[in-house]
Z-matrix of the N, CA and C atoms (Angstrom, degrees):
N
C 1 1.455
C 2 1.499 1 110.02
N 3 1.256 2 111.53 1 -74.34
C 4 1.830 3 122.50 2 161.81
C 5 2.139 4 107.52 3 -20.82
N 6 1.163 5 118.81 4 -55.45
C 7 1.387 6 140.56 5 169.22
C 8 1.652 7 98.19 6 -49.87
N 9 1.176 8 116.70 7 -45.04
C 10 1.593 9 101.84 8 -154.45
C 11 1.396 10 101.82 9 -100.49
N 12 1.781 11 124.69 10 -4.39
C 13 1.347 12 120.40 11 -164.86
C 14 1.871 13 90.42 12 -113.74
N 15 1.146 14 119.92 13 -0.01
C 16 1.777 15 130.27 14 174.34
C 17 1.544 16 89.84 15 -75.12
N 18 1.668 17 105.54 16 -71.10
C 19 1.467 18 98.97 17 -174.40
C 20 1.273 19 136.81 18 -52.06
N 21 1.460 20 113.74 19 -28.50
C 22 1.376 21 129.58 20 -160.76
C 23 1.908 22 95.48 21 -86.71
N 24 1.532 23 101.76 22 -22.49
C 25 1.757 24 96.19 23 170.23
C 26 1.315 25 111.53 24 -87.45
N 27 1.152 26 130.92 25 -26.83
C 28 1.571 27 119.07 26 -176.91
C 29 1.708 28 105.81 27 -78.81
N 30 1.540 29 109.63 28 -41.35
C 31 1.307 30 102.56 29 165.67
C 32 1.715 31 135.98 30 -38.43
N 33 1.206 32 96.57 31 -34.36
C 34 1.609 33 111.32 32 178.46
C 35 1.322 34 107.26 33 -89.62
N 36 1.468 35 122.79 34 -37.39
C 37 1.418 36 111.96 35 172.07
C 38 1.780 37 111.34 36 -58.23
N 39 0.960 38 95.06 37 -41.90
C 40 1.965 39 106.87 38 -167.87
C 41 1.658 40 89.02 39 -59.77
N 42 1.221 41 117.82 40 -32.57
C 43 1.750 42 117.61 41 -141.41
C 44 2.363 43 75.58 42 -72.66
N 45 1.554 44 95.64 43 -68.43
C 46 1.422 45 106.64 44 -177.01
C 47 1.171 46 133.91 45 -36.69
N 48 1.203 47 116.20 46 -36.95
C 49 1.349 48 123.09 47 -154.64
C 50 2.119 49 89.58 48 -95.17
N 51 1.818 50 114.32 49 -18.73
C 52 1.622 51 107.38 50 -179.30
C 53 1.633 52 109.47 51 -84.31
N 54 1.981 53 96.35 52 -13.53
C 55 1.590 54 81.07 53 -176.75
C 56 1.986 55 92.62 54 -100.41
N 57 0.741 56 134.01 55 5.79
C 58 1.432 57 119.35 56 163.15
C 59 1.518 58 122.19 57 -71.28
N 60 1.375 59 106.11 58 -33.90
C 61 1.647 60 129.22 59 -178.15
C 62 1.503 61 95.19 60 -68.76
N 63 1.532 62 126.46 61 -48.72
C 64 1.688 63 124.71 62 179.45
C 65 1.803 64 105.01 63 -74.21
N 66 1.116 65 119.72 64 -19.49
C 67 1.593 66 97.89 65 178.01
C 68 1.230 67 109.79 66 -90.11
N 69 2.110 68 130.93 67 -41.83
C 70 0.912 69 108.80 68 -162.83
C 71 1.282 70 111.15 69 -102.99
N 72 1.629 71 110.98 70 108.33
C 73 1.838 72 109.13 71 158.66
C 74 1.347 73 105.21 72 -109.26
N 75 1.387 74 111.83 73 103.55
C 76 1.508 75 112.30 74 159.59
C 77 1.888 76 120.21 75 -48.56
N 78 0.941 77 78.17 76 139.74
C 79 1.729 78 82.31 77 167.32
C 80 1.872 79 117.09 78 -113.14
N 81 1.127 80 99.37 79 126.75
C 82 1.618 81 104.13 80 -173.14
C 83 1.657 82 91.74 81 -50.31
N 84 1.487 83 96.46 82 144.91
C 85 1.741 84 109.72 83 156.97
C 86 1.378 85 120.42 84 -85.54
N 87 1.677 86 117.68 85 135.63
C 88 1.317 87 104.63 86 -171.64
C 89 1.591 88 93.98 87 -117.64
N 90 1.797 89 123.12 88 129.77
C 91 1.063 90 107.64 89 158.46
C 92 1.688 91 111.78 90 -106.87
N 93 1.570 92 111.22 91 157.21
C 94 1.432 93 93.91 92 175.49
C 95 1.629 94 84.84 93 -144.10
N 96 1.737 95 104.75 94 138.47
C 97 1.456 96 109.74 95 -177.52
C 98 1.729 97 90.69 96 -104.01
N 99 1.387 98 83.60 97 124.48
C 100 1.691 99 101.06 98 -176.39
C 101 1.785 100 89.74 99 -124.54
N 102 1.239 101 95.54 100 135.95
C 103 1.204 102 115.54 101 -159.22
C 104 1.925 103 111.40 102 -124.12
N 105 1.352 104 108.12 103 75.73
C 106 1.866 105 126.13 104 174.04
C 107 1.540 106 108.56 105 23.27
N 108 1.292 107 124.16 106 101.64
C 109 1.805 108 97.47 107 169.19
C 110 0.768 109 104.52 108 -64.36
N 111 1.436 110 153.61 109 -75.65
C 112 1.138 111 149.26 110 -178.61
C 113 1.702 112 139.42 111 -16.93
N 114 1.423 113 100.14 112 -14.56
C 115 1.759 114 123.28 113 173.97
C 116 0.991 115 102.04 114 -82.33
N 117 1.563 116 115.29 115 118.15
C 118 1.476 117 134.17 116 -171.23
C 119 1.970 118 108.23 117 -101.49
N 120 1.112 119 164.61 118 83.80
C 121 1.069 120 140.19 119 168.36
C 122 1.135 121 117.27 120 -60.47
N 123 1.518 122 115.88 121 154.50
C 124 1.442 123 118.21 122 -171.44
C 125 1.443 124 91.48 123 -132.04
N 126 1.425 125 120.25 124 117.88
C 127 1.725 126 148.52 125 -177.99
C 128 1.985 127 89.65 126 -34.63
N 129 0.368 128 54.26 127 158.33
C 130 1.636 129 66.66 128 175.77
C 131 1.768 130 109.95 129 -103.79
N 132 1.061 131 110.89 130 116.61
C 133 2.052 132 132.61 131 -169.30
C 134 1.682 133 87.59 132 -44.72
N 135 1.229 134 128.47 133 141.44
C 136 1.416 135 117.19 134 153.21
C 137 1.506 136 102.64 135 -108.94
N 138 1.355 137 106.31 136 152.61
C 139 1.457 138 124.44 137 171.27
C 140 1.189 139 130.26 138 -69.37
N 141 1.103 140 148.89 139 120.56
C 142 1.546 141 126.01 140 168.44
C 143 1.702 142 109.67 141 -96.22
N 144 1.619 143 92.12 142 118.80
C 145 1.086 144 109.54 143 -179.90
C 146 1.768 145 126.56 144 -111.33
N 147 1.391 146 87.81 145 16.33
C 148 1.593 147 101.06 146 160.02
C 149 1.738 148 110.78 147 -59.46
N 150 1.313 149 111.62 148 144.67
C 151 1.208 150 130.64 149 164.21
C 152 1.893 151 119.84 150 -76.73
N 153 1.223 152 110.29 151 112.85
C 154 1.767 153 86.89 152 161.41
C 155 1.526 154 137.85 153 -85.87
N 156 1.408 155 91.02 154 102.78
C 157 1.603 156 102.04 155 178.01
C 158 1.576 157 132.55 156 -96.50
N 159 0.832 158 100.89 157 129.02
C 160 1.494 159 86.88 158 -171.45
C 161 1.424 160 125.27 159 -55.42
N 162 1.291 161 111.45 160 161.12
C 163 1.493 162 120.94 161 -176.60
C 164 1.559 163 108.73 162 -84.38
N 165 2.231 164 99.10 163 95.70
C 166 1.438 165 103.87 164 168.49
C 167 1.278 166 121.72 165 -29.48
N 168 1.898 167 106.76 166 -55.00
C 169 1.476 168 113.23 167 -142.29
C 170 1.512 169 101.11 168 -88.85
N 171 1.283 170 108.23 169 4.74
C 172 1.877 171 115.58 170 176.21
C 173 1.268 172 109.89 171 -64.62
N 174 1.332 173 132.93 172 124.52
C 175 1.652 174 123.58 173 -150.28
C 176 1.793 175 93.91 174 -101.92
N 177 0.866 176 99.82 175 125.04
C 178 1.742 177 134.65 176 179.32
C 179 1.518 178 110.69 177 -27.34
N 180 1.499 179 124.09 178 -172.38
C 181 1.068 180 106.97 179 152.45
C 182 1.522 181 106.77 180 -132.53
N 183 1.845 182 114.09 181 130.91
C 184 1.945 183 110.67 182 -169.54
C 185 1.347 184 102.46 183 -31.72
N 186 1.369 185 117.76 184 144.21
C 187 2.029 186 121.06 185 135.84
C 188 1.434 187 111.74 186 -108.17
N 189 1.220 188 111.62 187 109.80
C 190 1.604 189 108.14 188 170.50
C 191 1.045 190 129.00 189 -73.36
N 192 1.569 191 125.57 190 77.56
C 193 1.640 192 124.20 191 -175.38
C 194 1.637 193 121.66 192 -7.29
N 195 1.448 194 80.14 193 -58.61
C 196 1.691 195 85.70 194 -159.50
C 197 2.169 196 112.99 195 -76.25
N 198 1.571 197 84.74 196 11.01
C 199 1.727 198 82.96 197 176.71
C 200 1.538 199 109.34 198 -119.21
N 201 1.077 200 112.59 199 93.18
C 202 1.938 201 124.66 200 177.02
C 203 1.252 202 109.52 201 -61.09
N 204 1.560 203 129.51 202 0.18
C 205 1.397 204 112.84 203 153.44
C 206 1.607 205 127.93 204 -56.81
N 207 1.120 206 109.88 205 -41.00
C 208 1.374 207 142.11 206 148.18
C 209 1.622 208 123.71 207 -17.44
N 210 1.570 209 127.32 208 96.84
C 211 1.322 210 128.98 209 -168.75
C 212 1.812 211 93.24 210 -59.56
N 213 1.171 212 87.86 211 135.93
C 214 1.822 213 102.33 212 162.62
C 215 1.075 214 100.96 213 -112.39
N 216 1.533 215 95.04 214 167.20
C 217 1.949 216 112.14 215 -173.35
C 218 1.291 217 72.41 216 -100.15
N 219 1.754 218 116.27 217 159.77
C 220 1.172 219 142.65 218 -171.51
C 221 1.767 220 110.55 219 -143.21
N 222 0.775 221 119.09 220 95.70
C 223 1.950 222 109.82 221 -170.76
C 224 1.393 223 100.81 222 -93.82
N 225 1.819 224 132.80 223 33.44
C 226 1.583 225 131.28 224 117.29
C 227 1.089 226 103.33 225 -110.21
N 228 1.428 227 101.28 226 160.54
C 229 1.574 228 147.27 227 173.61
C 230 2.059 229 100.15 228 -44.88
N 231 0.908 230 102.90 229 114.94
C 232 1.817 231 110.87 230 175.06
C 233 1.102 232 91.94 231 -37.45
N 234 1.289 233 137.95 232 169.06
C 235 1.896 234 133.63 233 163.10
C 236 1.799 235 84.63 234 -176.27
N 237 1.200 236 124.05 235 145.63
C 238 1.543 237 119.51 236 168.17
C 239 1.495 238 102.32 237 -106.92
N 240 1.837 239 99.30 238 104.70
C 241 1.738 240 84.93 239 174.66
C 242 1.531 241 144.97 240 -71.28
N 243 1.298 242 122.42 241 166.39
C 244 1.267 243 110.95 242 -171.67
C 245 1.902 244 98.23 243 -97.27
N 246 1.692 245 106.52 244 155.83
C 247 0.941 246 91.30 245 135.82
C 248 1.203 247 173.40 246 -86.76
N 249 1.463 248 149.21 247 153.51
C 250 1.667 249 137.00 248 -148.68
C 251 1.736 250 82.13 249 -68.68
N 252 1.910 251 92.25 250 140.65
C 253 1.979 252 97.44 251 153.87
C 254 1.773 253 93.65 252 79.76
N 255 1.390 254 121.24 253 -3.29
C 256 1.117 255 113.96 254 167.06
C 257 2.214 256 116.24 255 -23.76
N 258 1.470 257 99.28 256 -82.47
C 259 1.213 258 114.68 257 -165.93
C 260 1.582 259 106.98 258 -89.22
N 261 1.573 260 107.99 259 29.42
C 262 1.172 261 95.66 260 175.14
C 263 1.365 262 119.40 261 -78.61
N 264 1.061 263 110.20 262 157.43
C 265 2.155 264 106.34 263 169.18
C 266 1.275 265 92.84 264 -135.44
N 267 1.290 266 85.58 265 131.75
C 268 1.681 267 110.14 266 176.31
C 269 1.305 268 117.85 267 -132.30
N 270 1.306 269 112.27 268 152.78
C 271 1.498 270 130.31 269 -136.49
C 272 1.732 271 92.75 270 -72.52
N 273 1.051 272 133.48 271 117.15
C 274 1.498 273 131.78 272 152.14
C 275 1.350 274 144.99 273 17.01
N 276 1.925 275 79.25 274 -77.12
C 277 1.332 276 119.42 275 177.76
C 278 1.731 277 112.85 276 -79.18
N 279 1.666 278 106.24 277 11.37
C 280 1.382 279 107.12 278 178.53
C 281 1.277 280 108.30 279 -109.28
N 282 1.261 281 128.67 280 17.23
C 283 1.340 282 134.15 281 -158.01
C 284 1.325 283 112.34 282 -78.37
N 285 1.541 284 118.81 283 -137.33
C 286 1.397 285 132.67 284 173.78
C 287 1.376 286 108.21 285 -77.65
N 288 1.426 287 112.53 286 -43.73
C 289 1.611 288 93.44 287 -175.82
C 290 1.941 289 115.34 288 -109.93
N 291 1.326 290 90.38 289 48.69
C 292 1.970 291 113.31 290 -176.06
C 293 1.500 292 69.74 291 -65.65
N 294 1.364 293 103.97 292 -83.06
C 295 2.018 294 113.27 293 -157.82
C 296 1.438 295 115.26 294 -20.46
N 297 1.526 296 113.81 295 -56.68
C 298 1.511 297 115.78 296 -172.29
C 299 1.666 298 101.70 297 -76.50
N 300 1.399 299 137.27 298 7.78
C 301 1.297 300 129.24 299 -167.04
C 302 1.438 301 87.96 300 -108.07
N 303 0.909 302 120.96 301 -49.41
C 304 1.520 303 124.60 302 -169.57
C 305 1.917 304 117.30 303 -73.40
N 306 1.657 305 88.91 304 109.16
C 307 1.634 306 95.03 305 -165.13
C 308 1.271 307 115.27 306 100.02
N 309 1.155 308 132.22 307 -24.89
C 310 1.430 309 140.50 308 160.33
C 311 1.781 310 102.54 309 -40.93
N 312 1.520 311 108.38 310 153.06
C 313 1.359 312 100.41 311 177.73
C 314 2.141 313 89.47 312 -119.76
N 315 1.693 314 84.77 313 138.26
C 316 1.916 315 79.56 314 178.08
C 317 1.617 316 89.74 315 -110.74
N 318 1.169 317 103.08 316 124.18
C 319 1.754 318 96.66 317 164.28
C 320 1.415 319 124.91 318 -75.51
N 321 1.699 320 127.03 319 -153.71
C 322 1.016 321 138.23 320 140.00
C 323 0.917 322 123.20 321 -41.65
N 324 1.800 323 115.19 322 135.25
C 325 1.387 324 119.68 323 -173.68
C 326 1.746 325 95.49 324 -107.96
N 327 1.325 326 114.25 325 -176.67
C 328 1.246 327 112.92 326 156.28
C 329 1.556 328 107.26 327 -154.73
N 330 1.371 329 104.59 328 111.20
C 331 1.843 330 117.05 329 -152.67
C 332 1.721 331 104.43 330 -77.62
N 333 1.153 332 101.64 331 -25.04
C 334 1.857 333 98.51 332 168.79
C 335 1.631 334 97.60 333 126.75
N 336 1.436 335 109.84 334 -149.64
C 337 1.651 336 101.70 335 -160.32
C 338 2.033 337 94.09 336 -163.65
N 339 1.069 338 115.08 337 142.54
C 340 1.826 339 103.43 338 171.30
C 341 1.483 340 88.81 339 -148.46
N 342 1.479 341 122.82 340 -177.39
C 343 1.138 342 156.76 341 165.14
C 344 1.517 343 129.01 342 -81.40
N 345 1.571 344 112.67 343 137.26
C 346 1.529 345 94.97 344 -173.64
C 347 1.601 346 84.90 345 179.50
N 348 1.514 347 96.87 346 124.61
C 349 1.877 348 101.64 347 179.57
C 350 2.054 349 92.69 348 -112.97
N 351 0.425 350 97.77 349 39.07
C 352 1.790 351 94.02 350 158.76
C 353 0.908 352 161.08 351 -100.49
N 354 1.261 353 169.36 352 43.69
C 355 1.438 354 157.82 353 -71.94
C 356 1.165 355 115.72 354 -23.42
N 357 1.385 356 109.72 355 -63.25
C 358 1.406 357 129.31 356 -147.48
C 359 1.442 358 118.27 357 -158.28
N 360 1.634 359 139.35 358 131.59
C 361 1.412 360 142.73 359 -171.65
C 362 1.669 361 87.18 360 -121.29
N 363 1.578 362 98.03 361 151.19
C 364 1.503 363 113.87 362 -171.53
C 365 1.581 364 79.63 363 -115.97
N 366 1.696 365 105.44 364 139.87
C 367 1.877 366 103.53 365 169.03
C 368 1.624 367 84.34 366 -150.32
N 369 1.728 368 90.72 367 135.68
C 370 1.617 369 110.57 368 -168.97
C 371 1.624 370 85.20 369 -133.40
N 372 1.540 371 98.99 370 152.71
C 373 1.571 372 109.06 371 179.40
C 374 1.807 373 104.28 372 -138.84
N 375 1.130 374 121.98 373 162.61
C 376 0.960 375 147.33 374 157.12
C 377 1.524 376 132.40 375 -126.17
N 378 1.316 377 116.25 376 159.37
C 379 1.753 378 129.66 377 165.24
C 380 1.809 379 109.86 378 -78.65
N 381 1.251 380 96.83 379 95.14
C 382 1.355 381 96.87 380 -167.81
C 383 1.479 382 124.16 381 -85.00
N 384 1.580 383 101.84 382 7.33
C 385 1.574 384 116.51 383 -176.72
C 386 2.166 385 80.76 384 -136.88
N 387 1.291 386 95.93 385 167.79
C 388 1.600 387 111.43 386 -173.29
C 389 1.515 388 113.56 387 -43.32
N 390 1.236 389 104.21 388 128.78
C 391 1.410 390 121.74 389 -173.44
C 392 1.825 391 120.06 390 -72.35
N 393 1.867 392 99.32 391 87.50
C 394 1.261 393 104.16 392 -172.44
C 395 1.428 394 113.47 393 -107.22
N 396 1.620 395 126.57 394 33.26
C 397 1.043 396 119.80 395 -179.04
C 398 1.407 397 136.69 396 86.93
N 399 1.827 398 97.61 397 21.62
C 400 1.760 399 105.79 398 -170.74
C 401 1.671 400 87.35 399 -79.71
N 402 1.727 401 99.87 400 143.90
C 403 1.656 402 114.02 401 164.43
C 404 1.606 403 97.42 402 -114.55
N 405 1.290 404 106.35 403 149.12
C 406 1.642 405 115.18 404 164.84
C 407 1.718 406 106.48 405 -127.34
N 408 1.631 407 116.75 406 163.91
C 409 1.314 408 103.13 407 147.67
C 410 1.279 409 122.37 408 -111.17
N 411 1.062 410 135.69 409 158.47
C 412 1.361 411 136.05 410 171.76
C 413 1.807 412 111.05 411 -86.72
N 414 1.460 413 113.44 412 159.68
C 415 1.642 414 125.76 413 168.90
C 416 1.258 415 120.64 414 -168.28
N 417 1.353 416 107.36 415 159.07
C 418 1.794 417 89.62 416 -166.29
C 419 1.521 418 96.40 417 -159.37
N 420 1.209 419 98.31 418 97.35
C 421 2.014 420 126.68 419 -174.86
C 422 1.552 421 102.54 420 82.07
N 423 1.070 422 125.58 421 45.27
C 424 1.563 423 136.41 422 -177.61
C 425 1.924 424 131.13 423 68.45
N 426 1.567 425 104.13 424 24.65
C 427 0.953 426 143.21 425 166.02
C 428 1.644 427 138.26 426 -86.78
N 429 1.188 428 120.44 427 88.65
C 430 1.487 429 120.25 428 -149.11
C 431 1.554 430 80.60 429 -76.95
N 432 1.818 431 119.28 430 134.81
C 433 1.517 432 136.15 431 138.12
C 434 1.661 433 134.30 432 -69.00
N 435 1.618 434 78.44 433 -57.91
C 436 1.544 435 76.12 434 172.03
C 437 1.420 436 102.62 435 -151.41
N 438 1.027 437 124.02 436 112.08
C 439 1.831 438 164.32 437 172.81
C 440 1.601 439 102.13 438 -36.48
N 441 1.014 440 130.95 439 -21.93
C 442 1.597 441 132.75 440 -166.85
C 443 1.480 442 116.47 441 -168.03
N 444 0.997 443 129.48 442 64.13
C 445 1.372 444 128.04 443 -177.35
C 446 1.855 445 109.25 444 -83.39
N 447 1.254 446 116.99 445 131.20
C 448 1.316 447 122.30 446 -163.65
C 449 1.628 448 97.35 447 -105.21
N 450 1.268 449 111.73 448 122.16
C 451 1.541 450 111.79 449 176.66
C 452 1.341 451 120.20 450 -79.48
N 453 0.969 452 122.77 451 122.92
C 454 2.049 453 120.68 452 170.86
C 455 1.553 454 107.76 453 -128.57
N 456 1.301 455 110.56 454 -173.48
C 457 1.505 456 126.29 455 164.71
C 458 1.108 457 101.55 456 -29.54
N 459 1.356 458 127.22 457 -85.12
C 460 1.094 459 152.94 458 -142.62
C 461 2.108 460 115.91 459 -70.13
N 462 0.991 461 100.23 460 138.79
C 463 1.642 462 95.73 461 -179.49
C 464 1.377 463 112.23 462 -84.33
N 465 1.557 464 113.72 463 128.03
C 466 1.658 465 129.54 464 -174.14
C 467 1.299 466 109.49 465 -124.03
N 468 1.611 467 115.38 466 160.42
C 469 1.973 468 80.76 467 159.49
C 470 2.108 469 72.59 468 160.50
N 471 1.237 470 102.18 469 -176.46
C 472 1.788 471 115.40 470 159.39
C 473 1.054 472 143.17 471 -110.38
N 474 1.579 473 131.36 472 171.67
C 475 1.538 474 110.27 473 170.74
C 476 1.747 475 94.24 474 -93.54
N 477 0.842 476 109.58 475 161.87
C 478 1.967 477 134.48 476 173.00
C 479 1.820 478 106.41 477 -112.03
N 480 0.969 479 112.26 478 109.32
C 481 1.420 480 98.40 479 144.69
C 482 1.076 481 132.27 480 -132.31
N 483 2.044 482 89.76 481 156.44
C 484 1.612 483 126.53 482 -158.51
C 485 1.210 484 110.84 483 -60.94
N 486 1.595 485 109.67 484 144.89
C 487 1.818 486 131.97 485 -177.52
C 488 1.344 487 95.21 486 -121.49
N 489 1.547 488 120.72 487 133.44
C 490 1.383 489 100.83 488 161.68
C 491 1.476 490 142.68 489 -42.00
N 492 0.978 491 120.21 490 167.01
C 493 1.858 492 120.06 491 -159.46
C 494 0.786 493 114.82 492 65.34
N 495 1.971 494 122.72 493 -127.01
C 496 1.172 495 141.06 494 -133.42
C 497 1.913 496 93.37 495 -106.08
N 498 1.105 497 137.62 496 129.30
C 499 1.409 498 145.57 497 150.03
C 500 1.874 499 124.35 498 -97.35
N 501 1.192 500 115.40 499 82.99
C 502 1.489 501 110.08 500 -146.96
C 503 1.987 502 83.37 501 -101.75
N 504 1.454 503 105.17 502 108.23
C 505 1.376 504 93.04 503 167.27
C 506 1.933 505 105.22 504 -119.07
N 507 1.033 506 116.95 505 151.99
C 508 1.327 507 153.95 506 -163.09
C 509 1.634 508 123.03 507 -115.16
N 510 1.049 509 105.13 508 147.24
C 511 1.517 510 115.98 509 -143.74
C 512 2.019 511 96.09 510 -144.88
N 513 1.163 512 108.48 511 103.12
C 514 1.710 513 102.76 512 -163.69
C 515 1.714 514 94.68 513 -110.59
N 516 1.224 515 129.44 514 100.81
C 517 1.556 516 119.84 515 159.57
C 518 1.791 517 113.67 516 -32.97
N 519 1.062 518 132.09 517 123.44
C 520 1.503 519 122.38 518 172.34
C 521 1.875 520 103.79 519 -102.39
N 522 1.307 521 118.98 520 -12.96
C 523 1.168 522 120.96 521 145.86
C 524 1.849 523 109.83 522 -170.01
N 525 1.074 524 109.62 523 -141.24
C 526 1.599 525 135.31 524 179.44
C 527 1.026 526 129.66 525 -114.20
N 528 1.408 527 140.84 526 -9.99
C 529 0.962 528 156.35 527 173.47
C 530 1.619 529 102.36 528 67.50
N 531 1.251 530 126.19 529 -149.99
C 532 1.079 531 130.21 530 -135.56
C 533 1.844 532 103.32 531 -122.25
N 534 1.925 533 95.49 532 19.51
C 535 1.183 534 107.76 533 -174.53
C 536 1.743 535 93.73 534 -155.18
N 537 1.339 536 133.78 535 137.83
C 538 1.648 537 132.37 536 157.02
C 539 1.237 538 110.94 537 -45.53
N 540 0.914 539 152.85 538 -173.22
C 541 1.756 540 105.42 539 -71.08
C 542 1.596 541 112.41 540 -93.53
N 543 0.936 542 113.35 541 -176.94
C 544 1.527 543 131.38 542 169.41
C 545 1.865 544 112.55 543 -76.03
N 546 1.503 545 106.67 544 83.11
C 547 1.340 546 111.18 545 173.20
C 548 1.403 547 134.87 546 -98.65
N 549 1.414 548 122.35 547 140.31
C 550 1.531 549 121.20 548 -171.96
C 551 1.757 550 107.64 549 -136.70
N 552 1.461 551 101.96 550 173.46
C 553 1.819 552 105.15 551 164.33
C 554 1.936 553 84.76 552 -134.30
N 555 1.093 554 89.21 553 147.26
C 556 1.672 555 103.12 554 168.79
C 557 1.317 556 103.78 555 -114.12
N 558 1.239 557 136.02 556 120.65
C 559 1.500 558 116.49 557 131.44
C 560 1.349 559 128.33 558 -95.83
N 561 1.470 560 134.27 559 -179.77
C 562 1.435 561 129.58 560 -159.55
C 563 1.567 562 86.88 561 -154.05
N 564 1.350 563 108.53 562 137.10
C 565 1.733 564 123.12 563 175.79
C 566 1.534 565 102.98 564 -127.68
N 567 1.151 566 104.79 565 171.59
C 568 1.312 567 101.76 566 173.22
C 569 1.742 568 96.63 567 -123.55
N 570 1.980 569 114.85 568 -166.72
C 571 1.043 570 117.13 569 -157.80
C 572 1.524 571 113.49 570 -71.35
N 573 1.016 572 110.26 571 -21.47
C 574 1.591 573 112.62 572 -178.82
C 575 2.157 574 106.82 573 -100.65
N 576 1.442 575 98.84 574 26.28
C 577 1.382 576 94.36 575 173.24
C 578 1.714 577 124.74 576 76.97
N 579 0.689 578 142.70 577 -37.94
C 580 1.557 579 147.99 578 115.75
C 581 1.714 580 108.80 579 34.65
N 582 1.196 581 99.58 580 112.90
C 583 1.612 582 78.74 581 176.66
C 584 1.834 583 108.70 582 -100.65
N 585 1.391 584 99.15 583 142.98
C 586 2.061 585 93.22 584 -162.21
C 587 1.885 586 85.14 585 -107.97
N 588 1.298 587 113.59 586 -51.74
C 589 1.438 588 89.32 587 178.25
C 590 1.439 589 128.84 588 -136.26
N 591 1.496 590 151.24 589 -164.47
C 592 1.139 591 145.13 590 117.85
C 593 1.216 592 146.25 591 -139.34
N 594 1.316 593 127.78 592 125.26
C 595 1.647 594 105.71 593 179.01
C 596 2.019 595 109.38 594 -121.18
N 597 1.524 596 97.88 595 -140.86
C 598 1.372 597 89.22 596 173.17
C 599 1.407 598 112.59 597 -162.89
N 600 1.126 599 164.11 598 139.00
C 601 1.492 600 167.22 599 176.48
C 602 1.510 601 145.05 600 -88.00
N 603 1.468 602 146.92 601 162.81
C 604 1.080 603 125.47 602 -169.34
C 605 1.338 604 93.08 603 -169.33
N 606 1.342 605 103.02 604 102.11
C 607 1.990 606 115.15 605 -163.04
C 608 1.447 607 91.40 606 -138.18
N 609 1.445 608 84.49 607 151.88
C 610 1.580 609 106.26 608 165.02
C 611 1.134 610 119.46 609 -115.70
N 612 1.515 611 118.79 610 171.28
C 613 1.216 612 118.44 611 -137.70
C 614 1.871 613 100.83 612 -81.15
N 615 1.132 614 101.38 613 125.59
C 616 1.170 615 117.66 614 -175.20
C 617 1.978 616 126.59 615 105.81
N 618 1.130 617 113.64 616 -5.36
C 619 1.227 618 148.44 617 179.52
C 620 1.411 619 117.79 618 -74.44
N 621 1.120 620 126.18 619 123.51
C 622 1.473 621 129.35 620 -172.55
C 623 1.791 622 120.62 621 -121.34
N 624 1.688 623 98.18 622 130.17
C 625 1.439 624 115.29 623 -176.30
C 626 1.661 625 84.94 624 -86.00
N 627 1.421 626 114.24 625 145.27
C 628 1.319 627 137.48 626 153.81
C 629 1.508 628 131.86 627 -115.52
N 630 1.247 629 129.23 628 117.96
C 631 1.356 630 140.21 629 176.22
C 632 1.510 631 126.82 630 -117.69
N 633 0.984 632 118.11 631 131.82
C 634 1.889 633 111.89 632 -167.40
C 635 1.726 634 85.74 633 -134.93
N 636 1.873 635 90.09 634 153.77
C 637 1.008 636 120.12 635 -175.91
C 638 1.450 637 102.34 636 -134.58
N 639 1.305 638 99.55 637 136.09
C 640 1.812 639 105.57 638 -176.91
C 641 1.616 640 116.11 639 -112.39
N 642 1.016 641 138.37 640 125.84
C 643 1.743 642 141.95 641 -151.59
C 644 1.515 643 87.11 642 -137.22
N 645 1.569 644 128.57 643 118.32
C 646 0.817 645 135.54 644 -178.76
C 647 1.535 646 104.16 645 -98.56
């Protein structure tokens, strides 16, 4: 029995091991890298990554310092300067002869005298050099008109009217303003506008222009 169950195992081993040998035939693997005809590569673009620099060894062109015909580089803006005080205006009366004006004494003037039978003469004055603030008063036969008259550019002033004879009007500096002396222009019109006279003055403060008018 022992005898017949030895054989009956090797038999089955032998039987197994002929059908394993009939199932497995491997078959080699074949790879093959086949590669598209039709796949085109395209080189790849190169860059140029050079810089453009200029050519050191490119020989220059001379600048002769010392010849100003010669454009210079300038690192400001061209501009043609002005000079300082260009547009200044300055006062007149500050000039060359400011010094000898200042402290000087101007007296009484006496502006002269004309004729005139008409109601009434209009006389306007002005600052006939730069307007620094001379005041005068006016009077006319010892009669103050107007108490503070402020001088400017511009011509100001009153009409007066004529008495027969003598018309003595007066002209009082109340100072100098903010320059020596106390300067004016008078003119004088008569009633229909007319101008009959003019002059002009240079008083100090307290100093009186005189003008007469004669009415026959």
């Amino acid at each position: 029995m022992k005898q017949f169950l030895i054989f009956l195992f090797f038999g089955l081993l032998f039987q197994v091991g002929f059908s394993q040998e009939g199932v497995i035939k491997a078959q080699p693997l074949k790879i093959e890298s086949k590669t598209p005809s039709d796949l085109k590569l395209t080189p790849e673009k190169k860059t140029n990554l050079s810089l453009n620099m200029p050519d050191l060894l490119e020989k220059q062109e001379d600048y002769n310092m010392k010849d100003s015909s010669k454009t210079t580089i300038s690192m400001l803006p061209n501009k043609e300067l002005v000079q300082a005080g260009k547009d200044l205006k300055l006062n007149p009366k500050f000039g060359e002869n400011s010094g000898e004006s200042q402290g000087k004494h101007f007296p009484n003037m006496y502006l002269g005298d004309i004729k005139n039978n008409g109601k009434f003469i209009g006389i306007v004055c002005r600052d006939h050099e730069y307007v620094d603030g001379d005041l005068v008063s006016i009077s006319v036969n010892g009669e103050v008109v107007d108490p503070k008259l402020f001088l400017t550019g511009a011509f100001k002033g009153v009409n007066v009217d004529l008495k027969q004879g003598f018309n003595r009007i007066e002209f009082k500096a109340l100072n100098e303003g903010s320059s020596s002396p106390n300067t004016a222009q008078i003119n004088v019109y008569d009633d229909e506008g007319k101008l009959l006279y003019a002059n002009q003055w240079n008083l100090s403060a307290g100093s009186v222009a005189t003008f007469i008018v004669t009415k026959d």
